[in-house]
CHARMM-style PDB file with segment names, atoms N, HN, CA, C and O in Angstrom:
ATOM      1  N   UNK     1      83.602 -94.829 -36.486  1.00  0.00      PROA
ATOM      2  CA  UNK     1      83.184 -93.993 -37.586  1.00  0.00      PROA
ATOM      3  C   UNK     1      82.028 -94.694 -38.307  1.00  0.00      PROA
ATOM      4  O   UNK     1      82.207 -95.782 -38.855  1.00  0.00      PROA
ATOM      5  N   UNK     2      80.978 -94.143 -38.307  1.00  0.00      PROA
ATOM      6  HN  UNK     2      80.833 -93.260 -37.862  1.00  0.00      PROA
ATOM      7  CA  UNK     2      79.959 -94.951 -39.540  1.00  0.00      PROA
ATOM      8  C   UNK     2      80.399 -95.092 -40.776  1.00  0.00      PROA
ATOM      9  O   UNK     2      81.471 -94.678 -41.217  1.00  0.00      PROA
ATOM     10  N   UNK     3      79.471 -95.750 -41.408  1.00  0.00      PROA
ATOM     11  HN  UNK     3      78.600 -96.086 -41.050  1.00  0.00      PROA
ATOM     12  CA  UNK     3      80.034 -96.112 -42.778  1.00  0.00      PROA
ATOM     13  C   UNK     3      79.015 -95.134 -43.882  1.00  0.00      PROA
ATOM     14  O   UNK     3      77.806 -94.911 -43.828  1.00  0.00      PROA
ATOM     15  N   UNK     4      80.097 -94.662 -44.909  1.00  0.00      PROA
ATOM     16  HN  UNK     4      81.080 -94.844 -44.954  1.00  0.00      PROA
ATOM     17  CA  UNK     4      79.545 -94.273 -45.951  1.00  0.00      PROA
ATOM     18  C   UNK     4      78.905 -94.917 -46.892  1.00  0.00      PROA
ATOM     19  O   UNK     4      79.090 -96.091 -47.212  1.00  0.00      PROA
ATOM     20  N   UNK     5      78.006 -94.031 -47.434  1.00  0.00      PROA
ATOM     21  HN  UNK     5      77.856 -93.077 -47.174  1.00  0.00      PROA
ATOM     22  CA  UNK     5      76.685 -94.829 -48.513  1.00  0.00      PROA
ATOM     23  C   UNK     5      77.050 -93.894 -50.160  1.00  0.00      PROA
ATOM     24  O   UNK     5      76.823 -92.699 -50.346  1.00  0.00      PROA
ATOM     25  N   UNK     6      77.429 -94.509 -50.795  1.00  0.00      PROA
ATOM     26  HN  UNK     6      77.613 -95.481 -50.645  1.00  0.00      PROA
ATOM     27  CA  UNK     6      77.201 -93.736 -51.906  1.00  0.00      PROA
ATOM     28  C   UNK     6      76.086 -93.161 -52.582  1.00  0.00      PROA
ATOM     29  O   UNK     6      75.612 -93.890 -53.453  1.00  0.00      PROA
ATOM     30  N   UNK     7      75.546 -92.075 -52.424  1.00  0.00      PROA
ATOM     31  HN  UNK     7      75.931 -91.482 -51.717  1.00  0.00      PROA
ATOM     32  CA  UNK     7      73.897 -91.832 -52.781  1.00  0.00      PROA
ATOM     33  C   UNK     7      73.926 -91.811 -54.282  1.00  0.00      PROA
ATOM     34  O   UNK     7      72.819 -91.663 -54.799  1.00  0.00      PROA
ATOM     35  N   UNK     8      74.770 -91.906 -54.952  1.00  0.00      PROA
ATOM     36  HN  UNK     8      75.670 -92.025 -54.532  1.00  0.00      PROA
ATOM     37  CA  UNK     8      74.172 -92.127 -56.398  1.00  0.00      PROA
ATOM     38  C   UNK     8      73.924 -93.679 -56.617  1.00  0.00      PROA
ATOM     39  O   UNK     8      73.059 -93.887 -57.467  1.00  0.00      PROA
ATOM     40  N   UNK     9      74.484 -94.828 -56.046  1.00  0.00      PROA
ATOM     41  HN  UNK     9      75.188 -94.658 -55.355  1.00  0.00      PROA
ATOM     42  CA  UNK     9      74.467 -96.034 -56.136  1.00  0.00      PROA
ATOM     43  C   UNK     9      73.358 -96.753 -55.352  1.00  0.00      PROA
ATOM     44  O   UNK     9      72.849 -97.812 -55.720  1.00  0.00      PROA
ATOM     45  N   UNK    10      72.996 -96.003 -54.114  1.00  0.00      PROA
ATOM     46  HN  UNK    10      73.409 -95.142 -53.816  1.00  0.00      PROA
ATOM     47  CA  UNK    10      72.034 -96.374 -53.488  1.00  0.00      PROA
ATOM     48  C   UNK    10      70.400 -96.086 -54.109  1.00  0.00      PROA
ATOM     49  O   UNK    10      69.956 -95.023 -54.544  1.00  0.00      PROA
ATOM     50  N   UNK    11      69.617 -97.572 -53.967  1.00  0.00      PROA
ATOM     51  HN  UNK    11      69.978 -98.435 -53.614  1.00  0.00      PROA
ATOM     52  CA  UNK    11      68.446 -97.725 -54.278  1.00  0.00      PROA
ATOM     53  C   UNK    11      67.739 -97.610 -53.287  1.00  0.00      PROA
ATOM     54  O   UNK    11      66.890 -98.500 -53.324  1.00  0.00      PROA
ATOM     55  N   UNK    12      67.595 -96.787 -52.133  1.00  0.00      PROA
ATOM     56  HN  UNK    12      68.285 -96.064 -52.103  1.00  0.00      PROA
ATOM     57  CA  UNK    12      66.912 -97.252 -51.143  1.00  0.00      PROA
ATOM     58  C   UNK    12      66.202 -98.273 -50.351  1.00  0.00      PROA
ATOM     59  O   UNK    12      65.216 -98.028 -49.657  1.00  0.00      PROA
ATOM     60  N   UNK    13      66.712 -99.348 -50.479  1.00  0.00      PROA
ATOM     61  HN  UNK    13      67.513 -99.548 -51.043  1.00  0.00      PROA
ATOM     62  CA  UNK    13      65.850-100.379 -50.516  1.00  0.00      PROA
ATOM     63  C   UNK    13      65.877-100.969 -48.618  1.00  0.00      PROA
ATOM     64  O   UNK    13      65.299-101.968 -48.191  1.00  0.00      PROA
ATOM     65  N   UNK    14      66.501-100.246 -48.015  1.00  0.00      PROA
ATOM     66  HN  UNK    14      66.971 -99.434 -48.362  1.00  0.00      PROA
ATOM     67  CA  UNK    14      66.351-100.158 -46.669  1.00  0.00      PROA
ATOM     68  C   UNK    14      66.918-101.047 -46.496  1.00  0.00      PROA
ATOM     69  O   UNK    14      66.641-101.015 -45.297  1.00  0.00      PROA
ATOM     70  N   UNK    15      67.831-102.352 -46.616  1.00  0.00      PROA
ATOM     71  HN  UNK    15      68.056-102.377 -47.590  1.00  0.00      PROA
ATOM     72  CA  UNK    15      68.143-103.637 -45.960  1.00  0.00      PROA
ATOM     73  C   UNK    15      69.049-103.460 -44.940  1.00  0.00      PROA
ATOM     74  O   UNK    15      68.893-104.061 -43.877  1.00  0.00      PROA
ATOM     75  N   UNK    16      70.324-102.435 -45.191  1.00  0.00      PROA
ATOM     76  HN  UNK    16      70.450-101.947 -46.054  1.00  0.00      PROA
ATOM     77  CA  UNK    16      71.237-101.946 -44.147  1.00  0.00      PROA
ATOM     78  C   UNK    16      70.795-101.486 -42.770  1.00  0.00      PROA
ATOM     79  O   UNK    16      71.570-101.281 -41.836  1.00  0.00      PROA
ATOM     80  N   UNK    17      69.395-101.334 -42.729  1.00  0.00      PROA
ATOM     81  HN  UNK    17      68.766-101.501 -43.488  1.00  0.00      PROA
ATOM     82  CA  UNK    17      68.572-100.640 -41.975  1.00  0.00      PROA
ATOM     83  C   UNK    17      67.722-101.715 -41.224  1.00  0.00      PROA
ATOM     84  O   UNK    17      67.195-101.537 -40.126  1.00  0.00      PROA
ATOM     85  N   UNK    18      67.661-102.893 -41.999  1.00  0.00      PROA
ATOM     86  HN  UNK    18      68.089-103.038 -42.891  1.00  0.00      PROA
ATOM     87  CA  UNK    18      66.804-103.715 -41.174  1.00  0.00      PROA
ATOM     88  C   UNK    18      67.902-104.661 -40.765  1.00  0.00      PROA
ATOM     89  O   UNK    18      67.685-105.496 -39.887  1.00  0.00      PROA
ATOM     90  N   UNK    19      69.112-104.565 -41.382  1.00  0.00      PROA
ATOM     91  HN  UNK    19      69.288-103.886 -42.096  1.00  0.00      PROA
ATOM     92  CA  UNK    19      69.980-106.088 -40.769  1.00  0.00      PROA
ATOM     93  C   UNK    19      71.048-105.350 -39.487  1.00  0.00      PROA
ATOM     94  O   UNK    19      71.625-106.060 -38.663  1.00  0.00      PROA
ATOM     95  N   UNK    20      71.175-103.798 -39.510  1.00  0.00      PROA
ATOM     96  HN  UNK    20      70.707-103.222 -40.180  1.00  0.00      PROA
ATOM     97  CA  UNK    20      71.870-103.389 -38.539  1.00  0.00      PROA
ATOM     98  C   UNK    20      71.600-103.581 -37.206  1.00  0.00      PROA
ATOM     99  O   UNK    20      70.596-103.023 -36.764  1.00  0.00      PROA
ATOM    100  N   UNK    21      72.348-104.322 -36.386  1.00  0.00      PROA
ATOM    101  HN  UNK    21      73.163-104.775 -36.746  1.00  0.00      PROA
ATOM    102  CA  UNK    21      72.035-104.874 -35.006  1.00  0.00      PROA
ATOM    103  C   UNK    21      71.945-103.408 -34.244  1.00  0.00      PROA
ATOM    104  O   UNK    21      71.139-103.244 -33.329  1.00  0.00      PROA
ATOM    105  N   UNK    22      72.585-102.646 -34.565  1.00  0.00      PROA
ATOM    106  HN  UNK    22      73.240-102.780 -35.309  1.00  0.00      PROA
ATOM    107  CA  UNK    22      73.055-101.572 -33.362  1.00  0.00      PROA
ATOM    108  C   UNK    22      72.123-100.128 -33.639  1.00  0.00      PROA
ATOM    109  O   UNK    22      72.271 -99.050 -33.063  1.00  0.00      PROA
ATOM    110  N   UNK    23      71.314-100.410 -34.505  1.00  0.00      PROA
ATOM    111  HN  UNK    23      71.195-101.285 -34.973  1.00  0.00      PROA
ATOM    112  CA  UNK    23      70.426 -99.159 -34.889  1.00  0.00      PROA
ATOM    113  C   UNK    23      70.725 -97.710 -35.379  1.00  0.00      PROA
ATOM    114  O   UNK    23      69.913 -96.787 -35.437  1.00  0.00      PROA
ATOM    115  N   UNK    24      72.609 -97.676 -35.869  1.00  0.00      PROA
ATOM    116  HN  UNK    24      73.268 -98.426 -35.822  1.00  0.00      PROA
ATOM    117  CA  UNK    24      72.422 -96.771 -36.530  1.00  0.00      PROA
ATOM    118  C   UNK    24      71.685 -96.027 -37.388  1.00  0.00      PROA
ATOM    119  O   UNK    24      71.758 -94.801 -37.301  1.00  0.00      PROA
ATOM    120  N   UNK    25      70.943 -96.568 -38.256  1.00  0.00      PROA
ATOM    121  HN  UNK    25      70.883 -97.563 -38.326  1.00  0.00      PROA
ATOM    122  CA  UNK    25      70.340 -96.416 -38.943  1.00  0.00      PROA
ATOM    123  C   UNK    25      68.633 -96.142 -38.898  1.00  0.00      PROA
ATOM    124  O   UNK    25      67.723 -96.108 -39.726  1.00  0.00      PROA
ATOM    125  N   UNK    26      68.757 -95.996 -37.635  1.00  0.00      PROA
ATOM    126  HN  UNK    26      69.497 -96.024 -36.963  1.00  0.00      PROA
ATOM    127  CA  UNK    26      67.521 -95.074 -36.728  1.00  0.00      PROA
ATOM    128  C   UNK    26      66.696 -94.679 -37.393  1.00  0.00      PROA
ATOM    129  O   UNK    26      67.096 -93.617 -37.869  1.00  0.00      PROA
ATOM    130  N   UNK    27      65.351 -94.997 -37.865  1.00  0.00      PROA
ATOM    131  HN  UNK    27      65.027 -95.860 -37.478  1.00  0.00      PROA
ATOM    132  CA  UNK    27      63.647 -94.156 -38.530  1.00  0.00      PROA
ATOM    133  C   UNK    27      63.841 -94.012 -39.858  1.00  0.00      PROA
ATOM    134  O   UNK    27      63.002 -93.278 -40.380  1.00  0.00      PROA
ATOM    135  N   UNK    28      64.824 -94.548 -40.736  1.00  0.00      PROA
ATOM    136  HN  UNK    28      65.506 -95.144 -40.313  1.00  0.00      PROA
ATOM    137  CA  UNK    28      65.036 -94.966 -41.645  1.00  0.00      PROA
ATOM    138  C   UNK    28      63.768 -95.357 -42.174  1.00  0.00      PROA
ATOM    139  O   UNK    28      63.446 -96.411 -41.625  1.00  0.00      PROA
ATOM    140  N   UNK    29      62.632 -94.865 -43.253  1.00  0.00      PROA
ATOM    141  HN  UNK    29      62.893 -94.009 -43.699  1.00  0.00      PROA
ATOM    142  CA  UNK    29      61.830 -95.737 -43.750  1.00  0.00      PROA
ATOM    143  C   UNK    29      62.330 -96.597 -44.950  1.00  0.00      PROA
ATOM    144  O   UNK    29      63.543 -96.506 -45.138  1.00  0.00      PROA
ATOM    145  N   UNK    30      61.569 -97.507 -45.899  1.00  0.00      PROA
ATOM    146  HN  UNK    30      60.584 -97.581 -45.746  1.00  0.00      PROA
ATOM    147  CA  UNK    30      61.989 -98.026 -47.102  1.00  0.00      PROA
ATOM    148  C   UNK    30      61.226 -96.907 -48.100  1.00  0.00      PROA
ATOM    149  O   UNK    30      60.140 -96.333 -48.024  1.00  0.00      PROA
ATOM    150  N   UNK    31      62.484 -96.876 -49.211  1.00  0.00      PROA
ATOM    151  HN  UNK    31      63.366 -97.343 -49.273  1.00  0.00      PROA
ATOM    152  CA  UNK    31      62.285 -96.238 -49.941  1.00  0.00      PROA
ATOM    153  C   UNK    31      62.846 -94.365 -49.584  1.00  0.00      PROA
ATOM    154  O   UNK    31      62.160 -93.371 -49.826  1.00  0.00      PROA
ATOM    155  N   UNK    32      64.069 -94.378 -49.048  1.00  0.00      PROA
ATOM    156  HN  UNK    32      64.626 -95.185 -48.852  1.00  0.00      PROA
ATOM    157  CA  UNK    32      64.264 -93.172 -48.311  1.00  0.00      PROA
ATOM    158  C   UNK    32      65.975 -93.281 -48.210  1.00  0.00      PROA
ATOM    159  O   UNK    32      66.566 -94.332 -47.957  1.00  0.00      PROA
ATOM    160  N   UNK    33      66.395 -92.443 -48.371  1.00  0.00      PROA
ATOM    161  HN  UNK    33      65.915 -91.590 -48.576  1.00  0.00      PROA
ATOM    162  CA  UNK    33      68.128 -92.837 -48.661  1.00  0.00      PROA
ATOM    163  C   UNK    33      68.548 -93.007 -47.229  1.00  0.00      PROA
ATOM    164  O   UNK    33      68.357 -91.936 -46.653  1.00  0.00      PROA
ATOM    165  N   UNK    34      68.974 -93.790 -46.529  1.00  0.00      PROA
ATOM    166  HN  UNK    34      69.129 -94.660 -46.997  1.00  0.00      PROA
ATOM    167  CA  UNK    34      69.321 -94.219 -45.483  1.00  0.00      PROA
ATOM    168  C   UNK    34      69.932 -93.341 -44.523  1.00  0.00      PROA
ATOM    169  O   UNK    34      71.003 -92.817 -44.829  1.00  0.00      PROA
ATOM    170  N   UNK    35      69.470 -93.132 -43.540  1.00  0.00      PROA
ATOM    171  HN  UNK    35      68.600 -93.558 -43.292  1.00  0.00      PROA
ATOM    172  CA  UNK    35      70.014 -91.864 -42.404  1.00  0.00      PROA
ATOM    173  C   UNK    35      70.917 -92.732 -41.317  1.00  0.00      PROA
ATOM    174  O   UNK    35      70.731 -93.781 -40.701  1.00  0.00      PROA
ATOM    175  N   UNK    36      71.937 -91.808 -41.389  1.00  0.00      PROA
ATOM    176  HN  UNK    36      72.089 -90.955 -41.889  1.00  0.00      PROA
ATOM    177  CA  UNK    36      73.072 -92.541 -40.455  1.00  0.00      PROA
ATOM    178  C   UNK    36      72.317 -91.674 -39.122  1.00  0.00      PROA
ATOM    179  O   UNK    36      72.505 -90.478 -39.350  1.00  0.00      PROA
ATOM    180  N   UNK    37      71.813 -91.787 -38.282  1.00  0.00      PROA
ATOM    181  HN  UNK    37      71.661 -92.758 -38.097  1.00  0.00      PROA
ATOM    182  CA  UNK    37      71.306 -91.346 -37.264  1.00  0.00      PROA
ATOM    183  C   UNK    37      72.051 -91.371 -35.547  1.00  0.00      PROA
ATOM    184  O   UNK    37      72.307 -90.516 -34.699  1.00  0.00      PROA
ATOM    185  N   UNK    38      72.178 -92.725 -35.653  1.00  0.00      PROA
ATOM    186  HN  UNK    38      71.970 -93.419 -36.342  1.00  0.00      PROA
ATOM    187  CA  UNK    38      73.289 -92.660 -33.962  1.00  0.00      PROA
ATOM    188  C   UNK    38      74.995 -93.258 -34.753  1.00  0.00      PROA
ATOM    189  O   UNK    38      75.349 -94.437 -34.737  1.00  0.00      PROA
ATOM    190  N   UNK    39      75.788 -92.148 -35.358  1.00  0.00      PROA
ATOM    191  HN  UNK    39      75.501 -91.190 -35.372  1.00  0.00      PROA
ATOM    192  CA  UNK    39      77.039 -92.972 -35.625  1.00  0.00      PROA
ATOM    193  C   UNK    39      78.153 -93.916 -35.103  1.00  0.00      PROA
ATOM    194  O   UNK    39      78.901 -94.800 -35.520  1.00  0.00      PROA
ATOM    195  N   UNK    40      77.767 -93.047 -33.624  1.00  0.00      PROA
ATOM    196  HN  UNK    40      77.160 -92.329 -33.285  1.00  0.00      PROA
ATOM    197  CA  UNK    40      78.864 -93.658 -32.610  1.00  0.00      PROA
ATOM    198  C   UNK    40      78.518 -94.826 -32.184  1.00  0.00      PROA
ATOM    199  O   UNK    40      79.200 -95.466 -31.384  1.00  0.00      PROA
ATOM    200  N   UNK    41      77.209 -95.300 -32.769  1.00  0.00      PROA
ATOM    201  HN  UNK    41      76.655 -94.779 -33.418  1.00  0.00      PROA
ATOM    202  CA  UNK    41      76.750 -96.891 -32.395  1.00  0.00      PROA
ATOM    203  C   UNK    41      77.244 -97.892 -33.174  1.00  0.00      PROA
ATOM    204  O   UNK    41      77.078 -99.099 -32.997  1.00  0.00      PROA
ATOM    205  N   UNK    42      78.065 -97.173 -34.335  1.00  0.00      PROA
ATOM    206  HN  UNK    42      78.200 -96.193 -34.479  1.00  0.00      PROA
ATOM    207  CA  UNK    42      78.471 -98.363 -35.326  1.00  0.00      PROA
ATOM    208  C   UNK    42      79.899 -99.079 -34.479  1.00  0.00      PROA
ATOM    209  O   UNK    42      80.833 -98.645 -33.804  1.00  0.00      PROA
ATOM    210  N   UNK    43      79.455-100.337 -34.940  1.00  0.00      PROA
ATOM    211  HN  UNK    43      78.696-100.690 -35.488  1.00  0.00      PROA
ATOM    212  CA  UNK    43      80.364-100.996 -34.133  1.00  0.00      PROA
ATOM    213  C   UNK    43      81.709-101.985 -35.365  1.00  0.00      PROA
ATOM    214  O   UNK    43      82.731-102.622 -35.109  1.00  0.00      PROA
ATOM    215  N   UNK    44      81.085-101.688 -36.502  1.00  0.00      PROA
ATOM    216  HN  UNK    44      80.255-101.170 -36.709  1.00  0.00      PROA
ATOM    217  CA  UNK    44      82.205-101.982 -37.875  1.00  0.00      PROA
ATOM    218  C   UNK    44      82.005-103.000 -38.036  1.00  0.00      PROA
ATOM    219  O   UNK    44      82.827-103.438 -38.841  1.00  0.00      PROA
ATOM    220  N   UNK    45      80.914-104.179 -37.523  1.00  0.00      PROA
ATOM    221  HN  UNK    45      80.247-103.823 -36.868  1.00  0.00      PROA
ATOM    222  CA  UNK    45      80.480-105.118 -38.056  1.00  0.00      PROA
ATOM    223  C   UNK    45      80.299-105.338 -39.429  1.00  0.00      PROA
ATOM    224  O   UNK    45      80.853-106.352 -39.854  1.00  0.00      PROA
ATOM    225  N   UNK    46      79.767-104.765 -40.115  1.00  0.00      PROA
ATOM    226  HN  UNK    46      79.316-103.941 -39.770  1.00  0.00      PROA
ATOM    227  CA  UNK    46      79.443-105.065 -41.553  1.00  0.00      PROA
ATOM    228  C   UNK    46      78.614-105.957 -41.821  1.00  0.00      PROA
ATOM    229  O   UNK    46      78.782-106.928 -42.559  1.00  0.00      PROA
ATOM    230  N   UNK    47      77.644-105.646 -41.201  1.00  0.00      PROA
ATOM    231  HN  UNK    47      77.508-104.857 -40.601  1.00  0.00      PROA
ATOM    232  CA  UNK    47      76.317-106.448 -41.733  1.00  0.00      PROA
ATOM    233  C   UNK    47      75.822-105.763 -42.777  1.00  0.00      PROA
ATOM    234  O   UNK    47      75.291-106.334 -43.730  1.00  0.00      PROA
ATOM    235  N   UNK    48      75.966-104.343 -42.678  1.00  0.00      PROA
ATOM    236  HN  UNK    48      76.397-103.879 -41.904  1.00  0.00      PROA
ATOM    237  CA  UNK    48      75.029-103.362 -43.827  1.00  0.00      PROA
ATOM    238  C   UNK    48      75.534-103.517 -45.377  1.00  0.00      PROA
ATOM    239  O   UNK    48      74.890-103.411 -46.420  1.00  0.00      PROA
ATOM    240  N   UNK    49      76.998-103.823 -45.139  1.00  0.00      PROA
ATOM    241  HN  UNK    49      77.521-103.909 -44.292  1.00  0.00      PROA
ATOM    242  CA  UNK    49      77.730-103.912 -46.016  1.00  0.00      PROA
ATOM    243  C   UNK    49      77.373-105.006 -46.739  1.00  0.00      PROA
ATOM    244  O   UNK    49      77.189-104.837 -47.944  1.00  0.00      PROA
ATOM    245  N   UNK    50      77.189-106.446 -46.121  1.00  0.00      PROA
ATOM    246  HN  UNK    50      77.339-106.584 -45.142  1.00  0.00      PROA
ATOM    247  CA  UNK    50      77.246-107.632 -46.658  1.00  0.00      PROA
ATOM    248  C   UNK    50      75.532-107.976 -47.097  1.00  0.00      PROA
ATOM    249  O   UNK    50      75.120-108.662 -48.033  1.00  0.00      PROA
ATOM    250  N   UNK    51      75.014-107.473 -46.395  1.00  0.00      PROA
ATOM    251  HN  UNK    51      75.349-106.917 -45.635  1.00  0.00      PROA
ATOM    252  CA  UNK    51      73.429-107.670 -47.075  1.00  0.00      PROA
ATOM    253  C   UNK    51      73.375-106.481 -48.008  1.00  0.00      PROA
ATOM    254  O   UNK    51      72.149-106.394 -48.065  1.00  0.00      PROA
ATOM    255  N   UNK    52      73.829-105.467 -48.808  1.00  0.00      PROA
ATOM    256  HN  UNK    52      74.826-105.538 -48.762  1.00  0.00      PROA
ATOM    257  CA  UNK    52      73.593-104.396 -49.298  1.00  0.00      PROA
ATOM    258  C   UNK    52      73.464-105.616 -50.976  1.00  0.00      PROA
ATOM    259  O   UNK    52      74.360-106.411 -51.259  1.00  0.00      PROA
ATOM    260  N   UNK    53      72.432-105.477 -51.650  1.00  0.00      PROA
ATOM    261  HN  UNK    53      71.704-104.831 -51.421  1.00  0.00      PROA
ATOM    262  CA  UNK    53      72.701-106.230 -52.629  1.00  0.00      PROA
ATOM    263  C   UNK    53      73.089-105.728 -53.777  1.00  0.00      PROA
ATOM    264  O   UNK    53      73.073-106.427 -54.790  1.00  0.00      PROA
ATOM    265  N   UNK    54      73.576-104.182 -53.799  1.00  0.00      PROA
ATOM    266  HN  UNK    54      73.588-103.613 -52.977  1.00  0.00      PROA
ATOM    267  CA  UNK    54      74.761-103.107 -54.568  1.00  0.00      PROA
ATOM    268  C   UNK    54      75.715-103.628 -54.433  1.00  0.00      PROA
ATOM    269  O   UNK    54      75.642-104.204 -53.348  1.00  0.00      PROA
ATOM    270  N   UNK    55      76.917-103.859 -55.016  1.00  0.00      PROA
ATOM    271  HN  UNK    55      76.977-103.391 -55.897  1.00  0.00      PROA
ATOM    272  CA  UNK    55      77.900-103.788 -54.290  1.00  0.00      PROA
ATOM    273  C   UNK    55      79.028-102.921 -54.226  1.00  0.00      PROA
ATOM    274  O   UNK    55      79.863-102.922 -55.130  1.00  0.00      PROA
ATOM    275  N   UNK    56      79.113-102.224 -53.290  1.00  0.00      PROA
ATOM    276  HN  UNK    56      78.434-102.223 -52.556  1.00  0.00      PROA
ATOM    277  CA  UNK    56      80.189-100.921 -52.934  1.00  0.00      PROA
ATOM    278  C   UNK    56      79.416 -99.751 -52.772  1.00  0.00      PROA
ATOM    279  O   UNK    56      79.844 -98.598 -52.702  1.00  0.00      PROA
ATOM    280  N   UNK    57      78.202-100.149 -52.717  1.00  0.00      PROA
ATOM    281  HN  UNK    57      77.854-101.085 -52.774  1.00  0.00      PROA
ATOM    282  CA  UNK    57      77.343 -98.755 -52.113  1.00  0.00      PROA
ATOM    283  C   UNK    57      77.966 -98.199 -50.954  1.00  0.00      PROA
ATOM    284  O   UNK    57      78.264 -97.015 -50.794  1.00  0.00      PROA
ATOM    285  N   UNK    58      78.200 -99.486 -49.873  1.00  0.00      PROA
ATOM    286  HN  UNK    58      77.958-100.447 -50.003  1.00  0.00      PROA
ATOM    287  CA  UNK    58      78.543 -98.970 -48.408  1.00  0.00      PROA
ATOM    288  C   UNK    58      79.826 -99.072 -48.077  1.00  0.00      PROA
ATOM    289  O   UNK    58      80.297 -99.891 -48.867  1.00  0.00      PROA
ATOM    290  N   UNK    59      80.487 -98.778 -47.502  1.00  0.00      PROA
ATOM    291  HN  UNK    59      80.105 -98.113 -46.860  1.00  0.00      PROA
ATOM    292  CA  UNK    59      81.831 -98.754 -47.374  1.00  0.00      PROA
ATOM    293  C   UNK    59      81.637 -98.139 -45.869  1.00  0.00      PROA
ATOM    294  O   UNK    59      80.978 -97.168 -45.497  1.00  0.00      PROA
ATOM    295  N   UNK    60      82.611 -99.238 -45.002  1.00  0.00      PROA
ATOM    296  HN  UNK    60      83.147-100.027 -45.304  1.00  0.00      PROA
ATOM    297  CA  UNK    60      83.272 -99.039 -43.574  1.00  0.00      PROA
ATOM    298  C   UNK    60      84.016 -98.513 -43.678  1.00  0.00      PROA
ATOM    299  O   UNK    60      84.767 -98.772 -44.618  1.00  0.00      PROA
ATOM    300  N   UNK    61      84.371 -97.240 -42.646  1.00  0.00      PROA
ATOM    301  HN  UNK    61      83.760 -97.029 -41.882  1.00  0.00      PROA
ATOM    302  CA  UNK    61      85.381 -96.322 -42.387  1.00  0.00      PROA
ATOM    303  C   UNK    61      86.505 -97.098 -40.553  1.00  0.00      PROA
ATOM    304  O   UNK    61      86.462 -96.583 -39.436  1.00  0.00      PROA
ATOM    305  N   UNK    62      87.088 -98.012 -40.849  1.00  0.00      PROA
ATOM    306  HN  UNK    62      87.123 -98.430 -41.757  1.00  0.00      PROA
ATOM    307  CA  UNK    62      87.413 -98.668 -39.813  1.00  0.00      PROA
ATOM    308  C   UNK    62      88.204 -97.661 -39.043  1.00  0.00      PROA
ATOM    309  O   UNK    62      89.215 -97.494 -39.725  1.00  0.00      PROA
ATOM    310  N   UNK    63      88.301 -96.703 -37.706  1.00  0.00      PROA
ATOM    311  HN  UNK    63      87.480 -96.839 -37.152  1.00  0.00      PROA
ATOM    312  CA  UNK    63      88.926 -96.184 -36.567  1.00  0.00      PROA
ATOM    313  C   UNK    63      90.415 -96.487 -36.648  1.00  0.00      PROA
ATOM    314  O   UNK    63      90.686 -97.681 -36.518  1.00  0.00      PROA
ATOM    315  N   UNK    64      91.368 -95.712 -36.823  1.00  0.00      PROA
ATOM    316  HN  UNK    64      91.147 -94.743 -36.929  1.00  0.00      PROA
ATOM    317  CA  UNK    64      92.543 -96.194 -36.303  1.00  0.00      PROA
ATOM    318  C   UNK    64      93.102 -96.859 -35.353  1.00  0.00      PROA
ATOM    319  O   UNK    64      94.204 -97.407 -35.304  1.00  0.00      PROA
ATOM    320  N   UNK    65      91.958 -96.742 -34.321  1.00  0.00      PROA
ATOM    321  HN  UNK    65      91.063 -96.297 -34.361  1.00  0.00      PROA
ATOM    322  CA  UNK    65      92.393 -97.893 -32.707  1.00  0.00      PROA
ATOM    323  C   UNK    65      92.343 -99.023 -33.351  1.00  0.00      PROA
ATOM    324  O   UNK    65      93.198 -99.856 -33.054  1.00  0.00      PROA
ATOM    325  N   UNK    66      91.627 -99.264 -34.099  1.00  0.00      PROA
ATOM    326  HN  UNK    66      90.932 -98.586 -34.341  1.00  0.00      PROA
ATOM    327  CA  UNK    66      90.900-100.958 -34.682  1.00  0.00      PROA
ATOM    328  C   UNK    66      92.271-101.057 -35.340  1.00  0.00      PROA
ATOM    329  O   UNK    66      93.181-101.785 -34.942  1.00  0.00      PROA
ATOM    330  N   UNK    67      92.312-100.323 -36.286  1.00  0.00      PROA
ATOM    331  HN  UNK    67      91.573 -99.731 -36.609  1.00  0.00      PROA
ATOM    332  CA  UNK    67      93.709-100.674 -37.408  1.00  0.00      PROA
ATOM    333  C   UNK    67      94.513-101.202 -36.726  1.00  0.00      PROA
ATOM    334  O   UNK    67      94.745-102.250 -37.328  1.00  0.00      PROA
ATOM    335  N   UNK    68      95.210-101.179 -35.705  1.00  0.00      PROA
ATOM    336  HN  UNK    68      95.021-100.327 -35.216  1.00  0.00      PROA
ATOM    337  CA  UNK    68      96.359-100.740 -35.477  1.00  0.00      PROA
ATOM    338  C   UNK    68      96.536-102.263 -34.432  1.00  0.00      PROA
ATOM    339  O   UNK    68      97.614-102.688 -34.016  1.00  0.00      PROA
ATOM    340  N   UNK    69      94.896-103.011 -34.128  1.00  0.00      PROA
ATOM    341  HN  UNK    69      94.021-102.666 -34.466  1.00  0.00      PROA
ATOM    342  CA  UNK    69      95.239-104.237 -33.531  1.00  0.00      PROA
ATOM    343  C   UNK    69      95.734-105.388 -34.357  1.00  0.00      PROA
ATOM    344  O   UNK    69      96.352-106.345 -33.890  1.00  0.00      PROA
ATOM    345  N   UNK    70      95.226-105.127 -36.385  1.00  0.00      PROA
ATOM    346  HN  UNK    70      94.725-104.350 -36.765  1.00  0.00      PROA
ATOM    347  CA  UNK    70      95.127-105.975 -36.737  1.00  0.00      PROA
ATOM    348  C   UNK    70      97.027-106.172 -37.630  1.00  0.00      PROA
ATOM    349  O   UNK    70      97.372-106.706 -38.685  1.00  0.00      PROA
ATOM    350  N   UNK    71      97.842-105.407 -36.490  1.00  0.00      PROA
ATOM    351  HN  UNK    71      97.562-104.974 -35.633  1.00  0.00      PROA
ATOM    352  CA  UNK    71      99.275-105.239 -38.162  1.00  0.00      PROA
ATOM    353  C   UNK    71      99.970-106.060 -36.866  1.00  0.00      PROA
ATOM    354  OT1 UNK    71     101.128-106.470 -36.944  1.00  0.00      PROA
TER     355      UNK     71
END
């Protein structure tokens, strides 16, 4: 599942976009509210999350397969 962006909290400032390894975040310019573009590429890393210098703009939606390795 990609991760949600809160658009009232978000500044556009593109960083989720430049630190994402997997390119969800596809043609994304700076200054442009961030387009989840390929979702199924998110891999729940949380890079977008951890460089976001908001904090709780972004929020991971972790898959129930994932859940369910970590109980």
């Amino acid at each position: 599942m990609p991760p949600v962006i809160n658009k009232e909290k978000c500044k556009a400032c593109g960083i989720c976009a430049d630190v994402c390894p997997m390119d969800v975040f596809f043609g994304t310019k700076k200054g442009e509210f961030p387009v989840i573009t390929y979702p199924e590429e998110c891999w729940h890393e949380g890079a977008c999350v951890q460089e976001c210098p908001i904090e709780g703009v972004i929020k991971l939606r972790i898959p129930l397969q994932m859940m369910i390795c970590y109980k």
